[in-house]
TIBAKE-575520 format. One record per residue: residue number from 0; residue in one letter; x, y, z of N, C-alpha, C in turn. Coordinates in steps of 0.02 Angstrom, whole numbers, padded with zeros to 5 digits. Layout:
BEGIN
PT:NUM:A:X:Y:Z:X:Y:Z:X:Y:Z
...
***
This chain:
BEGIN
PT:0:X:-00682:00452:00140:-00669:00431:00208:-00732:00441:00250
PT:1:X:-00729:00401:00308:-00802:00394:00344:-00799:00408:00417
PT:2:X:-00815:00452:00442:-00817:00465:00508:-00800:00423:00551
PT:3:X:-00790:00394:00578:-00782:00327:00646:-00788:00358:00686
PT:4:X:-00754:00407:00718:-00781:00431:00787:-00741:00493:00781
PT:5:X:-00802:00538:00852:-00763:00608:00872:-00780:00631:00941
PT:6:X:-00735:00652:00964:-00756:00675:01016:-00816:00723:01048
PT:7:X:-00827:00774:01007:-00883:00807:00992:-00932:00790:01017
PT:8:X:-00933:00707:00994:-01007:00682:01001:-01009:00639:01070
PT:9:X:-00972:00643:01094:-00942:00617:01193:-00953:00660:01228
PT:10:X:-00958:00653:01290:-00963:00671:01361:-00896:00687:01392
PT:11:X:-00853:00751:01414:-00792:00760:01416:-00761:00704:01437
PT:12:X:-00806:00684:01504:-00755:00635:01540:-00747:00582:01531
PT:13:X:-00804:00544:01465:-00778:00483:01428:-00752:00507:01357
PT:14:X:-00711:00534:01340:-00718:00574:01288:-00635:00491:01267
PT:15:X:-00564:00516:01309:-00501:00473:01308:-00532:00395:01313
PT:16:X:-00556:00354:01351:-00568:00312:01349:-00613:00286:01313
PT:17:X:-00661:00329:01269:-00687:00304:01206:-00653:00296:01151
PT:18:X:-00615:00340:01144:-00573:00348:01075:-00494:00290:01101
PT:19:X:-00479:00279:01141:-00446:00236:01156:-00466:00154:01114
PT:20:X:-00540:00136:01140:-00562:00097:01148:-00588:00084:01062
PT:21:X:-00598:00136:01018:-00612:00135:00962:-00549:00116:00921
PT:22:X:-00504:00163:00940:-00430:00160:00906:-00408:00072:00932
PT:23:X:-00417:00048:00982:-00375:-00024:00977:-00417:-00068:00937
PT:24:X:-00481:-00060:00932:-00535:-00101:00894:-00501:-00084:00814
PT:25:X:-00483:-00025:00809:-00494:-00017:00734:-00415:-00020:00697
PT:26:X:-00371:-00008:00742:-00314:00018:00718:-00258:-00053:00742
PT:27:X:-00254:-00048:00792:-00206:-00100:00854:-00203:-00099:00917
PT:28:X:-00198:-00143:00933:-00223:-00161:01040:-00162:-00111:01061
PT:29:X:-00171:-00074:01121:-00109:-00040:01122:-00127:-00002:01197
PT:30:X:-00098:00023:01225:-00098:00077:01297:-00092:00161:01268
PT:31:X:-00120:00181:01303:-00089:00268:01304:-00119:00304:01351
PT:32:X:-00086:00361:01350:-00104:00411:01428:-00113:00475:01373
PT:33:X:-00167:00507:01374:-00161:00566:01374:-00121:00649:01405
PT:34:X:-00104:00692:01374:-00088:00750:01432:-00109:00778:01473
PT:35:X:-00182:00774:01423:-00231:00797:01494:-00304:00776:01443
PT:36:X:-00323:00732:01499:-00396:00712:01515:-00445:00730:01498
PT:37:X:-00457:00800:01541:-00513:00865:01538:-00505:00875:01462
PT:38:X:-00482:00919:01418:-00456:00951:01365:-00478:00898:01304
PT:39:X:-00456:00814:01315:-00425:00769:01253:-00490:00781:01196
PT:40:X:-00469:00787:01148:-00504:00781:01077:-00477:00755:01026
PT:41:X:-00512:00701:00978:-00472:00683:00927:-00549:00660:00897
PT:42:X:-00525:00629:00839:-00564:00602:00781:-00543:00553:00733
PT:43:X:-00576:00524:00714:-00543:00461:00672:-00588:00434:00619
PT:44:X:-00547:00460:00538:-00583:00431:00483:-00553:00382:00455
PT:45:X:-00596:00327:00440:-00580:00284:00407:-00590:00254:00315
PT:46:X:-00562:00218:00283:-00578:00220:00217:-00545:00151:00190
PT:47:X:-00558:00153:00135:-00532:00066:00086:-00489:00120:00027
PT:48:X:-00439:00091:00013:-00389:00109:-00074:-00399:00014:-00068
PT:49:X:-00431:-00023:-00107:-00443:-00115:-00142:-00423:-00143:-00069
PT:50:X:-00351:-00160:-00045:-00333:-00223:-00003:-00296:-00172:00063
PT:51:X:-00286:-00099:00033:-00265:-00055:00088:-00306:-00018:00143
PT:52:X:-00296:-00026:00216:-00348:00032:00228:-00322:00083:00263
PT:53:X:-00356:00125:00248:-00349:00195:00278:-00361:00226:00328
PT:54:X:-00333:00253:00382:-00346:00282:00458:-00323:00343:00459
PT:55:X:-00342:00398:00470:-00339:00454:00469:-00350:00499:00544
PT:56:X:-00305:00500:00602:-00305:00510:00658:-00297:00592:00666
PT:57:X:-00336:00630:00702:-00318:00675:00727:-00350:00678:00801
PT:58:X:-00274:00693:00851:-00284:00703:00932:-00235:00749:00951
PT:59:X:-00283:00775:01028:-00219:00795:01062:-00170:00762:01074
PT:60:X:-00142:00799:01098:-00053:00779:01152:-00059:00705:01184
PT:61:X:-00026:00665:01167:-00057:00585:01206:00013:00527:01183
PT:62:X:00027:00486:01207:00074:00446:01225:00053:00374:01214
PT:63:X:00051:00334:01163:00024:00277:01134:00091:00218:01155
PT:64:X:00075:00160:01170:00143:00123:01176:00094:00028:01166
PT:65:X:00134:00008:01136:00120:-00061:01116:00177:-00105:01137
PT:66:X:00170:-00127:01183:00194:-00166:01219:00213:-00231:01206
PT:67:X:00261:-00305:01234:00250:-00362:01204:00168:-00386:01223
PT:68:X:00158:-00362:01273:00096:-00389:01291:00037:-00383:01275
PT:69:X:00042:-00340:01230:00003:-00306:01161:-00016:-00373:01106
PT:70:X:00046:-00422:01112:00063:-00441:01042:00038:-00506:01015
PT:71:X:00010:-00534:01064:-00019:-00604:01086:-00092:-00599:01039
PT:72:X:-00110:-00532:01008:-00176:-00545:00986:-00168:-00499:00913
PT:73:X:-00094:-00489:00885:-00085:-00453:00840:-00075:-00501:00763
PT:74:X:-00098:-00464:00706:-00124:-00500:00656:-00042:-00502:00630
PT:75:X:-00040:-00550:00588:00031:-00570:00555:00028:-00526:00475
PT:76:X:-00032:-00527:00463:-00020:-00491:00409:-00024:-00416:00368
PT:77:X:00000:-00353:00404:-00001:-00301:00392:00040:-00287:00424
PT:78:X:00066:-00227:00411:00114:-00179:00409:00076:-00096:00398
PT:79:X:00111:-00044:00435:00073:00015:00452:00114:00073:00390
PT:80:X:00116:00093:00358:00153:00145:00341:00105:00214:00363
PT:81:X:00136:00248:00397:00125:00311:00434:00170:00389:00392
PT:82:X:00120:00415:00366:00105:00485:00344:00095:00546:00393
PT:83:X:00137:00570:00414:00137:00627:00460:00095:00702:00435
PT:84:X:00017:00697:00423:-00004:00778:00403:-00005:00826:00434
PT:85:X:00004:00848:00489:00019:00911:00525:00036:00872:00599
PT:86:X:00069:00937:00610:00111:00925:00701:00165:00867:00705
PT:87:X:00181:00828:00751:00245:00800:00758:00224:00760:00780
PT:88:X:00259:00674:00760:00264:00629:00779:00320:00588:00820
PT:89:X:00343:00585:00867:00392:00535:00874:00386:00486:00892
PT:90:X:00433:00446:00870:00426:00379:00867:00479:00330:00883
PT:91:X:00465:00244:00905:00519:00225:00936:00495:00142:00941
PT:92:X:00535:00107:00874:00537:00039:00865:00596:00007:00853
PT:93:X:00616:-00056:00871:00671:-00085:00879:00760:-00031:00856
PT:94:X:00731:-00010:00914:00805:00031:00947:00806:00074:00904
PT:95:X:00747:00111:00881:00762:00156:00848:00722:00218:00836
PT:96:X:00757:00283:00862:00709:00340:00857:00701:00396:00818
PT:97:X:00652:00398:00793:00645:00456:00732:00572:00520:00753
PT:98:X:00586:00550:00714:00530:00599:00728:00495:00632:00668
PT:99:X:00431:00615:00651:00396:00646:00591:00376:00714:00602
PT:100:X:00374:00749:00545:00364:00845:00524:00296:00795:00488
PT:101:X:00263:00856:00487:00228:00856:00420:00251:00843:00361
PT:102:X:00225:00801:00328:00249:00761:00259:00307:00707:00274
PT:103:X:00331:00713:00334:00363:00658:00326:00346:00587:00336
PT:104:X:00364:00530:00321:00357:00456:00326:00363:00405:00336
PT:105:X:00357:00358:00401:00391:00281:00414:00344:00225:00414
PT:106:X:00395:00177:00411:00347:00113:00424:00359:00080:00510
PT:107:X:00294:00067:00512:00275:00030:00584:00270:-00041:00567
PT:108:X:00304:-00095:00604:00289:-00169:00604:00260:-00173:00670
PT:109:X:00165:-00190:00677:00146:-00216:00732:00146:-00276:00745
PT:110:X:00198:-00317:00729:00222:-00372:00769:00280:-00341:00811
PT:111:X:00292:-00302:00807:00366:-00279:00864:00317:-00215:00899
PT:112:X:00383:-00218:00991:00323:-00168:01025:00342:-00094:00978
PT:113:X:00321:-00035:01041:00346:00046:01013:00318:00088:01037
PT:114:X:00320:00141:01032:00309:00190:01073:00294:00265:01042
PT:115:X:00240:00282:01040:00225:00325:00960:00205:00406:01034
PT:116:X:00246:00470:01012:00217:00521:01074:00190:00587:01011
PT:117:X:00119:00593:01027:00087:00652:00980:00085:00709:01008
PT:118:X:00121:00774:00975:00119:00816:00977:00041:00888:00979
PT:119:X:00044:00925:00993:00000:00974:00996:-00025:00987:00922
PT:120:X:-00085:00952:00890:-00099:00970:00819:-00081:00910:00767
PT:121:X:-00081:00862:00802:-00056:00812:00774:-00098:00784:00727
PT:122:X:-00098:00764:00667:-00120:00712:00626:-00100:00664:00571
PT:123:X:-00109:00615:00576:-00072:00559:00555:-00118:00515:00504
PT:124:X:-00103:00482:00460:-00136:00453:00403:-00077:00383:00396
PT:125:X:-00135:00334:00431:-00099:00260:00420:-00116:00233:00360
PT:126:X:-00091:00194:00345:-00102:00150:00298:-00086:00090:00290
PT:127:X:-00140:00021:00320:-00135:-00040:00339:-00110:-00073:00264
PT:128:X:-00059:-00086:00265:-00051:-00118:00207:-00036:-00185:00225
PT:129:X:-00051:-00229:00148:-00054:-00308:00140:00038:-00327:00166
PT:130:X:00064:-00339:00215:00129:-00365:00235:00151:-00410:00176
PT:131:X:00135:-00450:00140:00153:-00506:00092:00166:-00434:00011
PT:132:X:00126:-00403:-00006:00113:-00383:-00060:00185:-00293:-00031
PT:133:X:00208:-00289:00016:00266:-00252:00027:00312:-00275:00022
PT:134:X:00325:-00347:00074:00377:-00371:00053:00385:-00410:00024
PT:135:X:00318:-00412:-00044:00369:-00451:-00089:00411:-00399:-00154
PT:136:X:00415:-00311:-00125:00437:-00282:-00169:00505:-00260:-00123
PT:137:X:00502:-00268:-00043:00555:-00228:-00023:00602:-00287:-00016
PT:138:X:00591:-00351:00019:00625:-00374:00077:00601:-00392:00139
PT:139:X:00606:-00412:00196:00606:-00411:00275:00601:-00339:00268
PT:140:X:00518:-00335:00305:00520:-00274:00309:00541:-00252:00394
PT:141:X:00576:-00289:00439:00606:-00260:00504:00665:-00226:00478
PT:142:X:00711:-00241:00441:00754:-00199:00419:00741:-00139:00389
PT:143:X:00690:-00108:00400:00652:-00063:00358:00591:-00016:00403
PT:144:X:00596:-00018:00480:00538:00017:00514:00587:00070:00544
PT:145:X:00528:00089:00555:00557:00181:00605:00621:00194:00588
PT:146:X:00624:00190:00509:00664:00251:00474:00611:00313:00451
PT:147:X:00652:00383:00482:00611:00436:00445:00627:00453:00389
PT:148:X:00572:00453:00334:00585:00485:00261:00558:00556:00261
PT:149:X:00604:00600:00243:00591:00660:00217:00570:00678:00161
PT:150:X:00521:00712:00136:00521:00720:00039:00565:00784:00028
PT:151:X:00625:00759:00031:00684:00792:00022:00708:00800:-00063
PT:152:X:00680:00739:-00076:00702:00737:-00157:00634:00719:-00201
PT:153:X:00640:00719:-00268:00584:00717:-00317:00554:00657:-00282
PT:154:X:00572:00594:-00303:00552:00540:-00295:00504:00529:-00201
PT:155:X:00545:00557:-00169:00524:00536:-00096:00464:00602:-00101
PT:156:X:00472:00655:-00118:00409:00715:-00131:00345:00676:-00167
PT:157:X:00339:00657:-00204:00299:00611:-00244:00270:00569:-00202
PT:158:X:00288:00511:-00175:00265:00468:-00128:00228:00504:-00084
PT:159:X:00272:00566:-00033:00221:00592:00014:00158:00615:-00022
PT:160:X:00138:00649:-00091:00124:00693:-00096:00055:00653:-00106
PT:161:X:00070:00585:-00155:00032:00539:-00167:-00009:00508:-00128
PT:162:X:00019:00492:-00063:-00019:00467:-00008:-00059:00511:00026
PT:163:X:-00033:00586:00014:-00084:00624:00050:-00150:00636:00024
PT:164:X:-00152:00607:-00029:-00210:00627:-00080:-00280:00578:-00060
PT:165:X:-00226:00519:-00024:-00280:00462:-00042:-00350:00492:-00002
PT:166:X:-00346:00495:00047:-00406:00515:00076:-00473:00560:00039
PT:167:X:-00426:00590:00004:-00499:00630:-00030:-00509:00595:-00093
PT:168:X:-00474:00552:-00092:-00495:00498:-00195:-00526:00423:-00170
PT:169:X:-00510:00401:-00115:-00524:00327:-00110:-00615:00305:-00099
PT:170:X:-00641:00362:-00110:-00727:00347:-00100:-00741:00384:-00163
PT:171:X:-00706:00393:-00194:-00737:00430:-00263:-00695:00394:-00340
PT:172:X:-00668:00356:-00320:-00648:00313:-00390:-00689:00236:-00394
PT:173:X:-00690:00214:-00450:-00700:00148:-00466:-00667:00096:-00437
PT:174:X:-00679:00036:-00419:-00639:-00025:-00395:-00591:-00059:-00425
PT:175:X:-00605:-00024:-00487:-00540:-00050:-00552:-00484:-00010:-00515
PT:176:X:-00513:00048:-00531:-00455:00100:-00534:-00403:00103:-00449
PT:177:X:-00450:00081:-00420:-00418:00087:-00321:-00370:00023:-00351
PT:178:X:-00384:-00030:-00371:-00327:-00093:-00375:-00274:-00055:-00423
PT:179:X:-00274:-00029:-00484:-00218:00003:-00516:-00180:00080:-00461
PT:180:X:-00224:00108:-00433:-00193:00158:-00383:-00144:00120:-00321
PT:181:X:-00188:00061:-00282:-00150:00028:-00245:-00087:00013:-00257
PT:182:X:-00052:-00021:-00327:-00006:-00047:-00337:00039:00010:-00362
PT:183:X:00021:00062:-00376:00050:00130:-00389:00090:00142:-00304
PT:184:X:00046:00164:-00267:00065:00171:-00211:00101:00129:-00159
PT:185:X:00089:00048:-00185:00147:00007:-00145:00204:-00011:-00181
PT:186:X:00219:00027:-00226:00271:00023:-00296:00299:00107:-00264
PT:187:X:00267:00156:-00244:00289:00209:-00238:00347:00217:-00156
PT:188:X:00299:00194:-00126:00328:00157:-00040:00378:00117:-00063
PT:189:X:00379:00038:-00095:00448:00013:-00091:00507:00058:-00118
PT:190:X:00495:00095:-00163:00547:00117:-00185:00563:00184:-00141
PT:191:X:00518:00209:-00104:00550:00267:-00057:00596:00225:00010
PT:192:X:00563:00173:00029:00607:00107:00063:00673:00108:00056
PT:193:X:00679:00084:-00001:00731:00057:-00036:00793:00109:-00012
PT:194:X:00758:00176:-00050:00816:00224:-00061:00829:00265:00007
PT:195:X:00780:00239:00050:00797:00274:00124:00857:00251:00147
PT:196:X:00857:00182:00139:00907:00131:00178:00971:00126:00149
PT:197:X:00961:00171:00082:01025:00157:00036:01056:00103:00011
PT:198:X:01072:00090:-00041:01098:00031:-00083:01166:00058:-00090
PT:199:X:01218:00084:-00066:01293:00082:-00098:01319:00013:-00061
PT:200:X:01295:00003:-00030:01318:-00075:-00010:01267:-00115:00012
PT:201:X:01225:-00127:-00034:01147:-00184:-00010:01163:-00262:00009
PT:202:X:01138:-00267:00040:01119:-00354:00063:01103:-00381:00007
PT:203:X:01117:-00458:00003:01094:-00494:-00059:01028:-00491:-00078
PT:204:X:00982:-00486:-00016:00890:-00489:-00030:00859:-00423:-00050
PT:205:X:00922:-00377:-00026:00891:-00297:-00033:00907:-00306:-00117
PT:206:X:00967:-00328:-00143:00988:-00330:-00215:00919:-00351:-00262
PT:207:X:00922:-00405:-00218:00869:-00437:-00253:00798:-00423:-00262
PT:208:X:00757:-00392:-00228:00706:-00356:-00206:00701:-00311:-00268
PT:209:X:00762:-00263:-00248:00764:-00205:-00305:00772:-00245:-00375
PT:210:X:00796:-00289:-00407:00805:-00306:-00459:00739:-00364:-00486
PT:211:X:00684:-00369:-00438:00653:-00393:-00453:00586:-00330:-00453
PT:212:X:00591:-00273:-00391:00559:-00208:-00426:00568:-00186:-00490
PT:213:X:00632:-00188:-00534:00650:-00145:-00576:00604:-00205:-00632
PT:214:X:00601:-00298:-00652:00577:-00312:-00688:00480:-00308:-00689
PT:215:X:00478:-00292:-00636:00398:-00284:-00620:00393:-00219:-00656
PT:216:X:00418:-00181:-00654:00425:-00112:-00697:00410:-00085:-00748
PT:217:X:00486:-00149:-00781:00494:-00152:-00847:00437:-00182:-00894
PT:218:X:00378:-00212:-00847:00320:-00273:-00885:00265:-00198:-00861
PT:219:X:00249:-00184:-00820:00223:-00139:-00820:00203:-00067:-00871
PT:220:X:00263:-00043:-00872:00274:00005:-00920:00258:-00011:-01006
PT:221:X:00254:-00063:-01007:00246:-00096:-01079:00188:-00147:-01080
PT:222:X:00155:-00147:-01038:00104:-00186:-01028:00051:-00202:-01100
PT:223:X:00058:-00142:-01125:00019:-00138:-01166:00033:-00159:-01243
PT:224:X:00096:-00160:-01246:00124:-00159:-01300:00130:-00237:-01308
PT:225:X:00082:-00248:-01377:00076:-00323:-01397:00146:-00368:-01409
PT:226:X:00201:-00316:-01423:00279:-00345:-01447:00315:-00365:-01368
PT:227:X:00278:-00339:-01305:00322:-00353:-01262:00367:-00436:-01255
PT:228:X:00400:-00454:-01252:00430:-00513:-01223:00488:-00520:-01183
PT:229:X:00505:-00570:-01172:00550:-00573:-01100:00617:-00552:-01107
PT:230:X:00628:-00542:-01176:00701:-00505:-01180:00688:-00433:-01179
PT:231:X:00628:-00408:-01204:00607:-00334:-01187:00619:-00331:-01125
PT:232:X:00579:-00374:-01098:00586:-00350:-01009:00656:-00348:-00962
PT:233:X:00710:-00392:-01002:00733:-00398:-00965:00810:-00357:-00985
PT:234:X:00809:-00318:-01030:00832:-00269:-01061:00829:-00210:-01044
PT:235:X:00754:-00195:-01024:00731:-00151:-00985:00752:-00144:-00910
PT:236:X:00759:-00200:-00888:00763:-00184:-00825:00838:-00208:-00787
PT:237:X:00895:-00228:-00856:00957:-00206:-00868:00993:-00283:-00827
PT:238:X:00977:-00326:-00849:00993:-00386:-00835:00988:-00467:-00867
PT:239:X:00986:-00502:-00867:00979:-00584:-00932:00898:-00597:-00921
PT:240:X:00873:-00636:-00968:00814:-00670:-00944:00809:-00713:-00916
PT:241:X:00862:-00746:-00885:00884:-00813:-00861:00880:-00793:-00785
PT:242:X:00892:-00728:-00789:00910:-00728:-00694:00842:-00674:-00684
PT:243:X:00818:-00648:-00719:00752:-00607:-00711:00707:-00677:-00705
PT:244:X:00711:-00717:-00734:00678:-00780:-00735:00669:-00816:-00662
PT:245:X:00726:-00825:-00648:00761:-00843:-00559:00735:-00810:-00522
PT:246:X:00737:-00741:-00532:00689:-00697:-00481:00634:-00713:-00483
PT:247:X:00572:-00727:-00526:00512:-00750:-00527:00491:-00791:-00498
PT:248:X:00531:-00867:-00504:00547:-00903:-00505:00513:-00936:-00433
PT:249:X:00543:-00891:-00413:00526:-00891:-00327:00452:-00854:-00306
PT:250:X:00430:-00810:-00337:00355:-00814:-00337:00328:-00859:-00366
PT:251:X:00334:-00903:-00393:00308:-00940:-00430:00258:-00933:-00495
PT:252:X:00317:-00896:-00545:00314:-00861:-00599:00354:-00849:-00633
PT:253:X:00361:-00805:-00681:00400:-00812:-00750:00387:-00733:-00801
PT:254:X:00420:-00708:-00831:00409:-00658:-00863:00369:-00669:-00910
PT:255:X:00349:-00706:-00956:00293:-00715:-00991:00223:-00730:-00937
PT:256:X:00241:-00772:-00900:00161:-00778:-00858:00140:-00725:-00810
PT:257:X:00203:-00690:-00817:00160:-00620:-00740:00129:-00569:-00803
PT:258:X:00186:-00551:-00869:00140:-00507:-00908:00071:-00540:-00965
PT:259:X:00045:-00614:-00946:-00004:-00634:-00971:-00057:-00594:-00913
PT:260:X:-00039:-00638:-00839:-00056:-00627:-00803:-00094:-00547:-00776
PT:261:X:-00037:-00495:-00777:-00059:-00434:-00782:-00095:-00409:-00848
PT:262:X:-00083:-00423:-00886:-00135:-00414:-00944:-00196:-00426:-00918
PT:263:X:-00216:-00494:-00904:-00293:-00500:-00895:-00307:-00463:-00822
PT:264:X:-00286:-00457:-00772:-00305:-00406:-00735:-00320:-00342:-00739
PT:265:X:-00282:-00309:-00805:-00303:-00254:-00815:-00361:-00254:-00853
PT:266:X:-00363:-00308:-00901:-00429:-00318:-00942:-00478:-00349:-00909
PT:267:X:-00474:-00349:-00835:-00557:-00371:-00772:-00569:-00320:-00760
PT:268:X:-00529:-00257:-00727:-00532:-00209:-00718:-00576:-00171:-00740
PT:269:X:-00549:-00164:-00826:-00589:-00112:-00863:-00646:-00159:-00881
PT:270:X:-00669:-00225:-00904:-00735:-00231:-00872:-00768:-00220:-00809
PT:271:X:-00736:-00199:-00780:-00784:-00211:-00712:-00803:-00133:-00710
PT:272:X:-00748:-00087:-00751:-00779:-00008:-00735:-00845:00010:-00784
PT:273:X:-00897:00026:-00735:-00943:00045:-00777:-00923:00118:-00834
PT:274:X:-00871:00130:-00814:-00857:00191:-00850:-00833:00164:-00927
PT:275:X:-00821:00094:-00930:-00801:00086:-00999:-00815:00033:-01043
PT:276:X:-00903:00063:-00999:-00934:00004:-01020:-00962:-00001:-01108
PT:277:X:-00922:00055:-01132:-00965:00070:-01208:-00904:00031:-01265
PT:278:X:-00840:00017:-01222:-00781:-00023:-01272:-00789:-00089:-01264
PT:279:X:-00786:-00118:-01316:-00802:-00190:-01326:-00747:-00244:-01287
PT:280:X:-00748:-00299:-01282:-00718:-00332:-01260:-00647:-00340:-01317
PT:281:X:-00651:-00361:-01371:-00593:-00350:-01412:-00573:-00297:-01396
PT:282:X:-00593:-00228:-01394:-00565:-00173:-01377:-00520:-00184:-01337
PT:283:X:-00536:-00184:-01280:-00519:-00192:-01204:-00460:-00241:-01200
PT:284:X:-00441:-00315:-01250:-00398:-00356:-01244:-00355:-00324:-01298
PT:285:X:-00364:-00303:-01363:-00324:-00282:-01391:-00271:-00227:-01364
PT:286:X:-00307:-00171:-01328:-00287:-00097:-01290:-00222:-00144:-01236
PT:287:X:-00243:-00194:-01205:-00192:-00208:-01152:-00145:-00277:-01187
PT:288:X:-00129:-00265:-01274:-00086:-00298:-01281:-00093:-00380:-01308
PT:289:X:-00157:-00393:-01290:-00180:-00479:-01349:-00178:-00466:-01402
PT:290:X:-00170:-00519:-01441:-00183:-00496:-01510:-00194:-00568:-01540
PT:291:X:-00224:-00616:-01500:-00279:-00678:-01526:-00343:-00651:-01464
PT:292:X:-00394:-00653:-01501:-00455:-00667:-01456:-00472:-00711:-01439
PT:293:X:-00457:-00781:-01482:-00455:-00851:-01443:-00409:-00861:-01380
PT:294:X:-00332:-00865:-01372:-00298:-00859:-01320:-00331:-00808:-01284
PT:295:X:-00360:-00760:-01295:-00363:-00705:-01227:-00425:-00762:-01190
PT:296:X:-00470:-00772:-01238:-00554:-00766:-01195:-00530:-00840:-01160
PT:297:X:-00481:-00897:-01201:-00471:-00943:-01154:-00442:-00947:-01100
PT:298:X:-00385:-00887:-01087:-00349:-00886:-01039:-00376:-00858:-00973
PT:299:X:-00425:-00782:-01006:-00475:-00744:-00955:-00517:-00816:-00919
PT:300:X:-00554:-00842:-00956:-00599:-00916:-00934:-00547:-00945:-00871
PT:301:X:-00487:-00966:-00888:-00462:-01014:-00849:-00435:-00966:-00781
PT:302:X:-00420:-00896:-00782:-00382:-00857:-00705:-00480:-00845:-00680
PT:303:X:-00528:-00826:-00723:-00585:-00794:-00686:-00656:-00834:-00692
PT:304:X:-00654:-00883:-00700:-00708:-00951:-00709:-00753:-00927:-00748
PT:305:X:-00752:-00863:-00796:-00805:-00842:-00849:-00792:-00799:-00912
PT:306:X:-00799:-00837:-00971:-00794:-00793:-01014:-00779:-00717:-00995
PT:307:X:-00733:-00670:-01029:-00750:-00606:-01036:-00802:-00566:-01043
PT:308:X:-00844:-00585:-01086:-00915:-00547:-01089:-00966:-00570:-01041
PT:309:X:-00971:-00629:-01019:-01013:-00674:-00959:-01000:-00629:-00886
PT:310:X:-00926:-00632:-00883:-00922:-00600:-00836:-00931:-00522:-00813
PT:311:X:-00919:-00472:-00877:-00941:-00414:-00875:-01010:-00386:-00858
PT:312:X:-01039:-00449:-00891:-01119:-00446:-00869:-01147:-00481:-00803
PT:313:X:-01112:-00500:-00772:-01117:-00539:-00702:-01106:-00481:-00659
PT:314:X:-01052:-00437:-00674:-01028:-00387:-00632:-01046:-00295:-00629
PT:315:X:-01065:-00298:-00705:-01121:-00245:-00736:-01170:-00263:-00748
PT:316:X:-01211:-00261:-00681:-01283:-00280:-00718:-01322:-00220:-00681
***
């Protein structure tokens, strides 16, 4: 993570209206009043996990509110998930109010207004995520903001525990590895989603969402395994191939083409990490499950416009 700003390095009495003025540039257009003026201090680091980014806020006592009039210049495509690391958050989006502890967790939609009030010691860890690449695991994600998650249970402990990490890993891993962490972590979020809102009686899209999480899963987990096929997957993830099919369907995909598909992503990846750069390219397609080198290197050619080895050396040089 990278410094963006601190108060420290201000003049008391522009100290709020700088960091104001940084935070709407960097974060979202928005209003707030401090408690007090004289006193205000905060800081703000910023960082990349591949398509996610990272904001890492710590301020005094202060009163943030995003208004409709806010909204006229707000991007369509992200969504905030907010990590509460010390002091208290409360919070307040479409009619609904919750309040973050430390470790606890919600999602913000800045297309709707809200009203965020920081506590004494407050710090908060956003995380701009891709809106398309959430909901295409949750749903509409308005049915899904300013609920508070607790890590009350294994699964929701995990998620917090995971996200708190990012900050100290996202400038010290490979670019392979941030795209395989990313999808860890928006795989970890939908499913703390999911189970916030409860399924004993889900909506047809929430059904669906989840049953199209559980076959993304099932191709995942077996990724590697050259025998996978669509009755594996869809066995796994406890349903026909016909309607796991249907679900795809609508991404515009198919259980054989997402796990071709993820195959060769994982096999760009590990070319692209210099860390593995001493395993051969057969290596590398065999490990994630090919088992023709003709189909792989033609298929790699046709998703990445270059041979496998062309391209390793385009990107490791």
């Amino acid at each position: 993570m990278k410094k963006l700003f601190s108060t420290a390095e201000v003049h008391p009495r522009d100290r709020f209206d700088y960091w104001h003025n940084v935070a709407c540039n960097n974060l979202v257009d928005h209003s707030s009043k401090p408690e007090c003026r004289q006193t205000f201090q905060a800081q703000i680091e910023t960082g990349t996990l591949a398509d996610i980014g990272l904001i890492l806020f710590e301020n005094s006592p202060m009163v943030a509110v995003r208004s409709a009039h806010h909204l006229a210049r707000a991007k369509d495509d992200e969504l905030f998930f907010c990590r509460q690391m010390s002091g208290v958050l409360a919070l307040e989006q479409d009619e609904r109010q919750v309040r973050l502890n430390a470790g606890d967790f919600a999602l913000l939609d800045p297309l709707l207004p809200y009203v965020a009030k920081f506590s004494l010691g407050s710090k908060l860890l956003v995380l701009k995520t891709p809106r398309r690449c959430l909901e295409a695991r949750v749903g509409q994600a308005r049915e899904m903001v300013c609920i508070s998650i607790s890590p009350t249970e294994p699964e929701l402990r995990w998620t917090s525990s995971c996200v708190a990490t990012l900050p100290e890993i996202a400038d010290s891993i490979t670019d392979g590895a941030k795209e395989i962490v990313q999808d860890q972590i928006l795989d970890l979020i939908a499913m703390s989603l999911m189970k916030a809102r409860g399924l004993s009686n889900p909506r047809i899209s929430s059904a669906r969402s989840v049953a199209l999480l559980r076959v993304r899963a099932a191709i995942e987990s077996r990724l590697s395994d050259p025998t996978l096929d669509p009755a594996m997957v869809a066995e796994t993830a406890g349903m026909s191939v016909r309607y796991a099919n249907a679900l795809l369907a609508e991404q515009n995909t198919s259980i054989t083409r997402l796990i071709r598909t993820r195959r060769l992503e994982r096999c760009r990846m590990a070319l692209e990490d210099p860390l593995q750069r001493h395993r051969t390219v057969s290596e590398i397609a065999y490990g994630w499950g090919f088992s023709d080198m003709t189909h792989f290197t033609r298929s790699f050619r046709t998703m990445y416009d270059a041979a496998p080895r062309d391209y390793r050396n385009s990107v490791l040089k």
